[in-house]
N, CA, C and O atoms as a DFTB+ gen file, in Angstrom:
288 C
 N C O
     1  1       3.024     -15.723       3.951
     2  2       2.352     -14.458       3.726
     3  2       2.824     -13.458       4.797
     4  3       2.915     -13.607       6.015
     5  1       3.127     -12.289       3.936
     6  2       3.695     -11.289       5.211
     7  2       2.463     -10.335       5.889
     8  3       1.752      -9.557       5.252
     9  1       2.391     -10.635       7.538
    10  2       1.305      -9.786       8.110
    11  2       1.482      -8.173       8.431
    12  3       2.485      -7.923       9.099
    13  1       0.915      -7.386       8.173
    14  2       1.115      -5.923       8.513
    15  2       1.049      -5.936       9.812
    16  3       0.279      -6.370      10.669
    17  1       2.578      -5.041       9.739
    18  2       2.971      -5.041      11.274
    19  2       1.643      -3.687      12.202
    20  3       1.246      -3.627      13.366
    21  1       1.405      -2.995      11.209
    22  2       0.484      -2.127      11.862
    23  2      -0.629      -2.319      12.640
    24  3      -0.910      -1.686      13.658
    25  1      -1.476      -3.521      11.961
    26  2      -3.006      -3.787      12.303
    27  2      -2.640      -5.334      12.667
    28  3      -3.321      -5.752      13.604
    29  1      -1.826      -6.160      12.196
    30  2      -1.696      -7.414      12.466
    31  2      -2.941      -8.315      11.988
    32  3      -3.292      -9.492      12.082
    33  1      -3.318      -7.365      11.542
    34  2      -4.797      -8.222      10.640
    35  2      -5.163      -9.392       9.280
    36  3      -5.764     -10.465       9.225
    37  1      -4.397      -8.467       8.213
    38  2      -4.371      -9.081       7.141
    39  2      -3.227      -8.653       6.665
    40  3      -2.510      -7.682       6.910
    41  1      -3.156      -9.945       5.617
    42  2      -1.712      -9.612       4.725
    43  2      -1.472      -8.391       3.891
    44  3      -2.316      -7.561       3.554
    45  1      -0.042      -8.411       3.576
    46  2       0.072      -7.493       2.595
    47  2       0.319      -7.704       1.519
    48  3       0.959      -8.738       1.326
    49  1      -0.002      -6.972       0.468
    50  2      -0.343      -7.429      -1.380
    51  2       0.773      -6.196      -1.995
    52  3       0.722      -5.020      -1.636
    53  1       1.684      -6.701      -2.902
    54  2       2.327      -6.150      -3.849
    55  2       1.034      -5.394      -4.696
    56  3       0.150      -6.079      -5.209
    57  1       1.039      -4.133      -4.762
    58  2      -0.336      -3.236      -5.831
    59  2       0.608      -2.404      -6.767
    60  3       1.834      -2.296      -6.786
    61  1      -0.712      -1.669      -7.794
    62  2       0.039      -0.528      -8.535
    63  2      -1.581       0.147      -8.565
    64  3      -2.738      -0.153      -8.267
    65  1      -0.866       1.136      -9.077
    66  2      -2.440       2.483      -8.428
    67  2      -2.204       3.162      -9.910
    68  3      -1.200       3.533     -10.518
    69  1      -3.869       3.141     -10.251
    70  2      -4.096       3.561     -12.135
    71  2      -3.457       5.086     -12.146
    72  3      -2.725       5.414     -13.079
    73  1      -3.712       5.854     -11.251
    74  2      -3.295       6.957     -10.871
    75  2      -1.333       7.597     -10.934
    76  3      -0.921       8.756     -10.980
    77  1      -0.710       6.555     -10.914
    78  2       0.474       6.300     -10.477
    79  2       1.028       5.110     -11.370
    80  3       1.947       4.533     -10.788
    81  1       0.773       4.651     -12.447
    82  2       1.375       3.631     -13.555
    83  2       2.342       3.550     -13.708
    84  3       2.617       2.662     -14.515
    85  1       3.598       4.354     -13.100
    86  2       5.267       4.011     -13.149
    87  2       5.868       3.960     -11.570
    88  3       6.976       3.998     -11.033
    89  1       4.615       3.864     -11.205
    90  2       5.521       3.131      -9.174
    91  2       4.368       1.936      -8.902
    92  3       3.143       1.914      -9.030
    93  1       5.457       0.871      -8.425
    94  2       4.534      -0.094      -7.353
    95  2       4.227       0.189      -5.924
    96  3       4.485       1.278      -5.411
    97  1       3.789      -0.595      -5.417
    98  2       3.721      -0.502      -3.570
    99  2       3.138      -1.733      -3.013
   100  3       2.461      -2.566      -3.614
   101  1       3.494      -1.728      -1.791
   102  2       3.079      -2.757      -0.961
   103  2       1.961      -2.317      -0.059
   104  3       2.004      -1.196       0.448
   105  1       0.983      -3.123       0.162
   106  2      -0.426      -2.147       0.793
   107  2      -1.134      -3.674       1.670
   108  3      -1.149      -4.874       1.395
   109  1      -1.744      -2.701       3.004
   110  2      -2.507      -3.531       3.586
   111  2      -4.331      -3.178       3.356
   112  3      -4.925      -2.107       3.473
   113  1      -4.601      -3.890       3.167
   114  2      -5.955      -3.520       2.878
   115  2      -7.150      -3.287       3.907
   116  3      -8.294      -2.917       3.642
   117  1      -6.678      -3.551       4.967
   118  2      -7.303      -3.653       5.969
   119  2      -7.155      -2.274       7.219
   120  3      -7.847      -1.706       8.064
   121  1      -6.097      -2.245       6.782
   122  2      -5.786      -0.200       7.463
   123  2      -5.499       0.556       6.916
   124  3      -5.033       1.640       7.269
   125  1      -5.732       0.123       5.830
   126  2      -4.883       1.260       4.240
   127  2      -3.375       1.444       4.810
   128  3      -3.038       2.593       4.524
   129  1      -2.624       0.964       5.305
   130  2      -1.261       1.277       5.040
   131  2      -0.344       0.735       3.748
   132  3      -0.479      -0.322       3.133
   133  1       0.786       1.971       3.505
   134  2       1.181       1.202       2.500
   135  2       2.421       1.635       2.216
   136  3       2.735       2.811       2.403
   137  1       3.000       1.013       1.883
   138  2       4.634       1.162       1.424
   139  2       5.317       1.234       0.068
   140  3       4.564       0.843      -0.823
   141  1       6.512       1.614      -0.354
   142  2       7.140       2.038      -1.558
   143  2       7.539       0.714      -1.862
   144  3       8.096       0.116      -0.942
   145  1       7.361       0.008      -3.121
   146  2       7.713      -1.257      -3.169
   147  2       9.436      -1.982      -2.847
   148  3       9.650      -3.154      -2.534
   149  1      10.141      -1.248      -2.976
   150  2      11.367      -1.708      -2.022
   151  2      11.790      -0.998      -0.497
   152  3      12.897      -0.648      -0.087
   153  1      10.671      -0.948       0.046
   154  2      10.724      -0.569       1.481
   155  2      10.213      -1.514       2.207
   156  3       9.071      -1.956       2.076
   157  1      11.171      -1.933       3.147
   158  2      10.627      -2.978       4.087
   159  2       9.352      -2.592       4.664
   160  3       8.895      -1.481       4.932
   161  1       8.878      -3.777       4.795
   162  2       7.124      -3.967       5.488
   163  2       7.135      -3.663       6.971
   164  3       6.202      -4.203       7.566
   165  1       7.949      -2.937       7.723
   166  2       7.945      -2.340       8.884
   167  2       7.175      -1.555       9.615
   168  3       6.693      -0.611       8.990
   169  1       6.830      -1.655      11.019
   170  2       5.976      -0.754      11.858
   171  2       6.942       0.479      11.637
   172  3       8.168       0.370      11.616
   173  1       6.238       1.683      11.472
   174  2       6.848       2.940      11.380
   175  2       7.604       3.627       9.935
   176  3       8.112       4.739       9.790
   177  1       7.448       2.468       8.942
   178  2       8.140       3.142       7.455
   179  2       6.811       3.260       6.978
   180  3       6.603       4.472       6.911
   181  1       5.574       2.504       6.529
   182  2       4.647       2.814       5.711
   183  2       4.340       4.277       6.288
   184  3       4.877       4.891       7.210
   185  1       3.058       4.701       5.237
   186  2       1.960       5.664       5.771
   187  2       0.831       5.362       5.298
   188  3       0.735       4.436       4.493
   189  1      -0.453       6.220       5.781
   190  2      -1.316       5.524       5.112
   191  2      -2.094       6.015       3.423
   192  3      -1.813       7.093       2.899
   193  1      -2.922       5.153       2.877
   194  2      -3.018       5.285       1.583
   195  2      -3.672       6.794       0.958
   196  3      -3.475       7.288      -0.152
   197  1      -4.604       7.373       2.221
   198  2      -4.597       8.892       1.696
   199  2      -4.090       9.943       1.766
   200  3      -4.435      10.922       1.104
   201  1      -2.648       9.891       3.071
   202  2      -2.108      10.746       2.906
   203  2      -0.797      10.608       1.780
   204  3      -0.113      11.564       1.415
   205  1      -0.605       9.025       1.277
   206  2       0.195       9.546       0.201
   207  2      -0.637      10.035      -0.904
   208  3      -0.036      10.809      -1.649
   209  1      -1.777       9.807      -1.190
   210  2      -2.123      10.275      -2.130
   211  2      -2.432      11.536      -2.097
   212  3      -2.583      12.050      -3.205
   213  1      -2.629      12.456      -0.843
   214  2      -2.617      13.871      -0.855
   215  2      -1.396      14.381      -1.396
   216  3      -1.287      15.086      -2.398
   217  1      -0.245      13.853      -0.449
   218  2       1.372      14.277      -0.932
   219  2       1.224      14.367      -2.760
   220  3       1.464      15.471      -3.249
   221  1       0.930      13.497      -3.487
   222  2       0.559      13.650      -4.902
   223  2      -0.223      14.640      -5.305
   224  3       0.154      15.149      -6.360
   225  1      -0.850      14.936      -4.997
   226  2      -2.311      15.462      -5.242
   227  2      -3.320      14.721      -6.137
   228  3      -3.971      15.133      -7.097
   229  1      -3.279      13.822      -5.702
   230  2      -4.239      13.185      -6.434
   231  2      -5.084      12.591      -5.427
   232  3      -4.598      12.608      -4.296
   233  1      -6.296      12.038      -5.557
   234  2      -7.960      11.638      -5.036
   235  2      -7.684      10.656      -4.610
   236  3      -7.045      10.226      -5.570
   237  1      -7.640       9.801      -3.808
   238  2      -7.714       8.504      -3.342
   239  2      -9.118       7.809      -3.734
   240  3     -10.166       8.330      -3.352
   241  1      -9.122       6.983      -4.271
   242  2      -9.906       6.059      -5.107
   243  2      -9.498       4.896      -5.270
   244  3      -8.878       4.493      -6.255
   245  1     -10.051       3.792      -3.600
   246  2      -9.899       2.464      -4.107
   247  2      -9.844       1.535      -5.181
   248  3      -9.103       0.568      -5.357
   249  1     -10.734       1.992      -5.842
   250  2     -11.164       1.148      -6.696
   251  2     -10.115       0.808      -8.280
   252  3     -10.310       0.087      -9.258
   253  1      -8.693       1.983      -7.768
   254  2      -8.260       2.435      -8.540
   255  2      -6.985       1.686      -8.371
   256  3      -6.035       1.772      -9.149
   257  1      -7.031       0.918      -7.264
   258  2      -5.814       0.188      -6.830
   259  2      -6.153      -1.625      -7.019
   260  3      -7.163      -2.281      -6.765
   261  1      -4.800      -2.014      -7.578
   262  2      -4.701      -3.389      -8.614
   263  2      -4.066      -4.376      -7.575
   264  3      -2.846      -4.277      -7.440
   265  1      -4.630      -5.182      -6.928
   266  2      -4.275      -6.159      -6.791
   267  2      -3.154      -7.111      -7.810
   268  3      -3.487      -7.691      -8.844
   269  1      -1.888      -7.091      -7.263
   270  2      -0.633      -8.013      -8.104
   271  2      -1.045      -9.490      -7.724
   272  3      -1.653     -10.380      -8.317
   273  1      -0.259      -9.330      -6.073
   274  2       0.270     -10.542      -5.551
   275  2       0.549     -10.322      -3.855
   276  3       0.831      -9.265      -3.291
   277  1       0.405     -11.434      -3.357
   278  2       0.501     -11.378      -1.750
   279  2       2.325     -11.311      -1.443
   280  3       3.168     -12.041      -1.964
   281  1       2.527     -10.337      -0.566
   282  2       4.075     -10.283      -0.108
   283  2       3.924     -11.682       1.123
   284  3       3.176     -12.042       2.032
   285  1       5.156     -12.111       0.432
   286  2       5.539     -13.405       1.015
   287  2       5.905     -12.876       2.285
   288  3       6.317     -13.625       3.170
């Protein structure tokens, strides 16, 4: 299981966001960081989950984000 280099807390999960149905991402759930699904799981490439969703303009709404699968 791959640990987020950010928080070192909990793993990170392959997601897709209802909001966003033609991109994946890689996300920690535990600091909201999160990454473009072929971007390495690195300190300093993610950002976190509401400012990409500002960059969109769209609402950040957990509840809206899908658990896939744990990044190995």
């Amino acid at each position: 299981m791959k640990i987020c280099p950010y928080c070192e807390e909990d793993g990170v999960w392959y997601v897709s966001i209802e909001q966003i149905p033609n991109e994946q991402y890689k996300m920690c759930f535990e600091c909201d960081t999160i990454w473009q699904r072929d971007e390495n799981v690195e300190y300093g490439k993610g950002k976190n989950y509401i400012t990409l969703m500002e960059e969109k303009k769209l609402k950040a709404d957990w509840n809206k984000i899908i658990k896939l699968r744990k990044v190995e």
